[in-house]
NUNURO-300224 format. One line per 4 residues: number of its first residue (from 1); their letters; for each residue x, y, z negated of N, C-alpha, C, CB. Coordinates in steps of 0.001 Angstrom, whole numbers, plus 500000, padded with zeros to 6 digits. Glycine has a CB too. Layout:
N
NUM	a	X Y Z X Y Z X Y Z X Y Z ~ ... $
END
This chain:
120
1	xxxx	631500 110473 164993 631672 109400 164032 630586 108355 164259 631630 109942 162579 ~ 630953 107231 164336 630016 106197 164905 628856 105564 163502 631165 104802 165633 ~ 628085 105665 163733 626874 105042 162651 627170 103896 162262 625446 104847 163162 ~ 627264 103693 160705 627521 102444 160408 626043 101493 160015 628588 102564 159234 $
5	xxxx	625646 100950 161084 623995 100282 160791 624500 098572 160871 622462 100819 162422 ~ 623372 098239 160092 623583 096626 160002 622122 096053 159939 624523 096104 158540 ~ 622452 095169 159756 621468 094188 159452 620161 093837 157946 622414 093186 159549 ~ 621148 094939 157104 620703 094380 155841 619108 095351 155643 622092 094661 154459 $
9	xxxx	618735 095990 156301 617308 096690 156512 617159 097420 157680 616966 097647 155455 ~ 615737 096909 158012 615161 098142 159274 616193 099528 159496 613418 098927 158663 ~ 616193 098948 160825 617414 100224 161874 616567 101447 161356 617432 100138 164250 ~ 615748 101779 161451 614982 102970 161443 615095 103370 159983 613474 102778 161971 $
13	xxxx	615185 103289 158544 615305 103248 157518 616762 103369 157368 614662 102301 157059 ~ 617634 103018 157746 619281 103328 157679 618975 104952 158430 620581 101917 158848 ~ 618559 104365 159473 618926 106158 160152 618255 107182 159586 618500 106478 161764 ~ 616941 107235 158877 616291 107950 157671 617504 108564 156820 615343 106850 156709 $
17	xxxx	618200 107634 156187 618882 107872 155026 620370 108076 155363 618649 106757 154059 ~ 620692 108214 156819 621481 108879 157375 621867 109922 157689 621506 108673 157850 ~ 620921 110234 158258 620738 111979 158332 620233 112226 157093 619637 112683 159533 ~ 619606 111944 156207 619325 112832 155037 620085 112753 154303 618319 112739 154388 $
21	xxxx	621728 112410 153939 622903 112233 153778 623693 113578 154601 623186 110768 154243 ~ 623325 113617 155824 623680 114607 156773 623257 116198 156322 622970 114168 158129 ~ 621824 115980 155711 621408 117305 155491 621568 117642 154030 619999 117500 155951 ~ 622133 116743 153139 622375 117139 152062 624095 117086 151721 621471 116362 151230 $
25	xxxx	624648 116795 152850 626371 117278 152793 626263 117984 153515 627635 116449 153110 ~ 625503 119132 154179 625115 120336 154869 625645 120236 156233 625604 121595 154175 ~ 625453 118615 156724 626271 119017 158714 624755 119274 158952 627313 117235 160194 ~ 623885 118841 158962 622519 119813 159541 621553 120654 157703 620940 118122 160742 $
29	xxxx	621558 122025 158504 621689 122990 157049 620319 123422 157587 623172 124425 156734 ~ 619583 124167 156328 617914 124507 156322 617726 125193 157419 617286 125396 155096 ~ 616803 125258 158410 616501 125480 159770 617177 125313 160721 616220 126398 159970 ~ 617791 124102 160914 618748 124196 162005 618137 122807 162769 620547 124186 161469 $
33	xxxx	618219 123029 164340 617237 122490 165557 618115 121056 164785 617464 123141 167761 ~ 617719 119964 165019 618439 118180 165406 618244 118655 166935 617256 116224 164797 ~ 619362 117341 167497 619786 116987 168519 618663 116633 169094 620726 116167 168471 ~ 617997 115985 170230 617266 115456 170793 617224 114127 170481 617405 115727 171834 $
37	xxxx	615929 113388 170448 615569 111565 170573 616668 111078 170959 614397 110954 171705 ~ 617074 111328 172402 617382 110666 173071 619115 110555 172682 616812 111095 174310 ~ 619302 112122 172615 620727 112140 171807 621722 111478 170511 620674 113115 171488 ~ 620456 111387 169961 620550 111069 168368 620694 109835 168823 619297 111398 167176 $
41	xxxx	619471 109236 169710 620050 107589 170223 621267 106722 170418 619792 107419 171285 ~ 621709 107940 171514 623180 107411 172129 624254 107103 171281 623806 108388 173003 ~ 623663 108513 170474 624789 108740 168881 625017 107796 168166 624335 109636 167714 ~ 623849 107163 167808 623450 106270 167165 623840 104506 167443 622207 106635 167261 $
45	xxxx	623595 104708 168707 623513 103384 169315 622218 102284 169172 624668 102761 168791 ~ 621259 103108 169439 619969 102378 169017 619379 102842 170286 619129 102812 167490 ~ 618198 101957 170363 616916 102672 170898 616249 103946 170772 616098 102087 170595 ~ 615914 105293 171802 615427 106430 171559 613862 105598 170622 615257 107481 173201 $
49	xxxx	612852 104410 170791 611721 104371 169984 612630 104460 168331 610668 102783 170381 ~ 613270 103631 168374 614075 103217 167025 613990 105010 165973 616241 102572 167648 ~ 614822 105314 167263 615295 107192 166295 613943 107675 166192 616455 108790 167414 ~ 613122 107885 167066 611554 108091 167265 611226 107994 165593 610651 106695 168410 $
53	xxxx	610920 106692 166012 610450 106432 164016 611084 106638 163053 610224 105172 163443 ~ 612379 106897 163151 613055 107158 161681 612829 108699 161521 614856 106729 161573 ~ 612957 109541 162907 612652 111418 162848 610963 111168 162344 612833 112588 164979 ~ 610244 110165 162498 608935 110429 162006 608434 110523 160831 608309 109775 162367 $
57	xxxx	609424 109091 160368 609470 109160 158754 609878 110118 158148 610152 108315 158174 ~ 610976 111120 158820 611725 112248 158129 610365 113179 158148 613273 112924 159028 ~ 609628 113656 159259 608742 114030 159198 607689 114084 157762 608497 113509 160143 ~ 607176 112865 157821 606397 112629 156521 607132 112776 155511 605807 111401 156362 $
61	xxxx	607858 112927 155227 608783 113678 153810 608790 114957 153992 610441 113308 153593 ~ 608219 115854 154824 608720 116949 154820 610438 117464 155442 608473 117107 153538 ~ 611212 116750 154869 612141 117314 155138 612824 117821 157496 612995 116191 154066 ~ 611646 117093 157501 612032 117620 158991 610619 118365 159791 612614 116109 160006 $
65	xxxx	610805 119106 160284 609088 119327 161316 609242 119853 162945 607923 120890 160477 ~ 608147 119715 163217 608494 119865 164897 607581 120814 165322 608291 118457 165894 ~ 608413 121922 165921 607730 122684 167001 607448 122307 168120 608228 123589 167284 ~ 605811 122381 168930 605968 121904 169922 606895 121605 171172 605381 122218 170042 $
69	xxxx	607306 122723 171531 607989 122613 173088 609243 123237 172373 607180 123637 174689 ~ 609855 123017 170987 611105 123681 170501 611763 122437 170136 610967 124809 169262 ~ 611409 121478 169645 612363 120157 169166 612217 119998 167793 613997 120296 169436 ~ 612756 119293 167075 612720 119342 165268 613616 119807 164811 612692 118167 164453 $
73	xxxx	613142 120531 163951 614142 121390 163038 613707 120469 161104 613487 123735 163246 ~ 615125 120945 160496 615402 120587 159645 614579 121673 158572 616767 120377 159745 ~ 613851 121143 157241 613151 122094 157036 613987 123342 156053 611906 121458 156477 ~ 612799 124299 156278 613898 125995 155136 613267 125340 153410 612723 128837 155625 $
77	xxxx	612397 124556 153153 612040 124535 152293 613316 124117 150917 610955 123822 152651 ~ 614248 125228 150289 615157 124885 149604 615144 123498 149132 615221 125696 148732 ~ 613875 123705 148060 613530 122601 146788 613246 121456 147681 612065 122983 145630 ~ 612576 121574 148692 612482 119919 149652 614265 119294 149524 611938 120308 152021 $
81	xxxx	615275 120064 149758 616872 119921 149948 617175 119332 148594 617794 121452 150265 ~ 616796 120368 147797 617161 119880 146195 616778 118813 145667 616729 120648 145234 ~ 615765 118763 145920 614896 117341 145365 615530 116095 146361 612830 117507 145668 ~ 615571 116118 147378 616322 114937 148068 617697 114875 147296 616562 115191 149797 $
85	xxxx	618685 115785 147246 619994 115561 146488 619683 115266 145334 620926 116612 146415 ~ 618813 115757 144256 618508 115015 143163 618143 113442 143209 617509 115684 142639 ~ 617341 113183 144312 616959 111632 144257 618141 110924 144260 616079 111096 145450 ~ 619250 111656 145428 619915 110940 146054 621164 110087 145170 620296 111792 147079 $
89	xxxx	621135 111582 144399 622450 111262 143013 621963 110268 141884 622869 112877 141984 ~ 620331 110410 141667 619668 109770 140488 619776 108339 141114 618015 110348 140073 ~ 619912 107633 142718 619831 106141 142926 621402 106118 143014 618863 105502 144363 ~ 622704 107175 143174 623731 106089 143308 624315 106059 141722 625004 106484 144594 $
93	xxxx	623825 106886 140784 623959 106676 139350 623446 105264 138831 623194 107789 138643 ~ 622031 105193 139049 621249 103800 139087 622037 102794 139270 620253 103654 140108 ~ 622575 102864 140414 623415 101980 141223 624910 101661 140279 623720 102817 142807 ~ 625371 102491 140127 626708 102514 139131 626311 101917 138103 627321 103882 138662 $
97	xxxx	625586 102651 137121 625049 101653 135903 624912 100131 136446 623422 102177 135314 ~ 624055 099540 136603 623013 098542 137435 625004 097446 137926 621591 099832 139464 ~ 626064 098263 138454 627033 096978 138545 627837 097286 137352 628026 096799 140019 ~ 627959 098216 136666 628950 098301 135113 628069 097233 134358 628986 100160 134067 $
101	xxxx	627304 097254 134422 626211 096297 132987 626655 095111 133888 623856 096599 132689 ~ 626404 094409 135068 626752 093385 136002 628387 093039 135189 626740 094044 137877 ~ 629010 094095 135117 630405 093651 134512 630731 093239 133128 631235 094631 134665 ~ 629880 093487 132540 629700 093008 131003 629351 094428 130488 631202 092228 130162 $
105	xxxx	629360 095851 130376 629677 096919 129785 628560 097149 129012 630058 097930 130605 ~ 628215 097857 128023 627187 098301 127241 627328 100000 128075 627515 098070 125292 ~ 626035 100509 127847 625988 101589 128251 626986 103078 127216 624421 101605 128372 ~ 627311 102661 126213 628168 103509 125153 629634 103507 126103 628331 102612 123313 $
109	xxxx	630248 101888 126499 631167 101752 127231 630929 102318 128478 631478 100600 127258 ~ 630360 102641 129032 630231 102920 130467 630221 104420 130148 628857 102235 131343 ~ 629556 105316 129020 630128 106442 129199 631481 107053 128676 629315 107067 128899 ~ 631764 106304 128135 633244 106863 127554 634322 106336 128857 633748 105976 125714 $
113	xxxx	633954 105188 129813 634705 105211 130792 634715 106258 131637 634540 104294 131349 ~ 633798 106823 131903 633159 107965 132851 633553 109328 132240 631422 107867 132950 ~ 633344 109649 130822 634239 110593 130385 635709 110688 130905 634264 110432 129096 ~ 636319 109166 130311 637798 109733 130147 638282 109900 132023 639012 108301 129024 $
117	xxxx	637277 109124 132784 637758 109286 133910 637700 110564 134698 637297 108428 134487 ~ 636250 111572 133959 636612 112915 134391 637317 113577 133526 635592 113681 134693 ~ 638379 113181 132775 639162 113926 131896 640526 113950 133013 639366 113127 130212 ~ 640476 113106 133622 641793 113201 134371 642326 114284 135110 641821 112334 135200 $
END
């Protein structure tokens, strides 16, 4: 499936929040190797520096780490997993609110829409 990257922020920051999309709809699951730089590149359609820095940033979150002469693996740390899916749901909620109010809605209206729509 081809990466959908644009323009609207740093290549390296899409691909961050790409794969960590990836590891929280479980195609890469707690300890499991990533592909190589160079792979993830091609995949990608970027520069291997580009993927470089976005696996680095994953790095500094924890959610990824590297064995020397083994490659990066995705981390076992459950709650590192949980807490990313918690963020992840708490900004596209944000996000939902943030264009219902954009539409005129009061927040009372916005949950009774959201009710009756999981009533269906």
């Amino acid at each position: 499936m081809p990466w959908n990257l644009n323009s609207d922020s740093p290549i390296f920051l899409q691909i961050t929040d790409y794969i960590k999309n990836d590891i929280v709809l479980g195609r890469y699951k707690s300890g499991d190797k990533l592909p190589s730089v160079r792979d993830l590149a091609v995949e990608a359609g970027v520069n291997p520096n580009t993927m470089q820095r976005a696996l680095s940033n994953l790095e500094q979150t924890g959610l990824v780490h590297s064995e020397r002469t083994s490659g990066r693996f995705i981390t076992e740390d459950e709650n590192i997993i949980k807490e990313l899916k918690t963020s992840l749901v708490n900004k596209q909620i944000e996000e939902f609110f943030i264009n219902m109010k954009k539409l005129g809605l009061n927040e009372e209206e916005i949950l009774q829409l959201v009710s009756d729509f999981a009533g269906k």
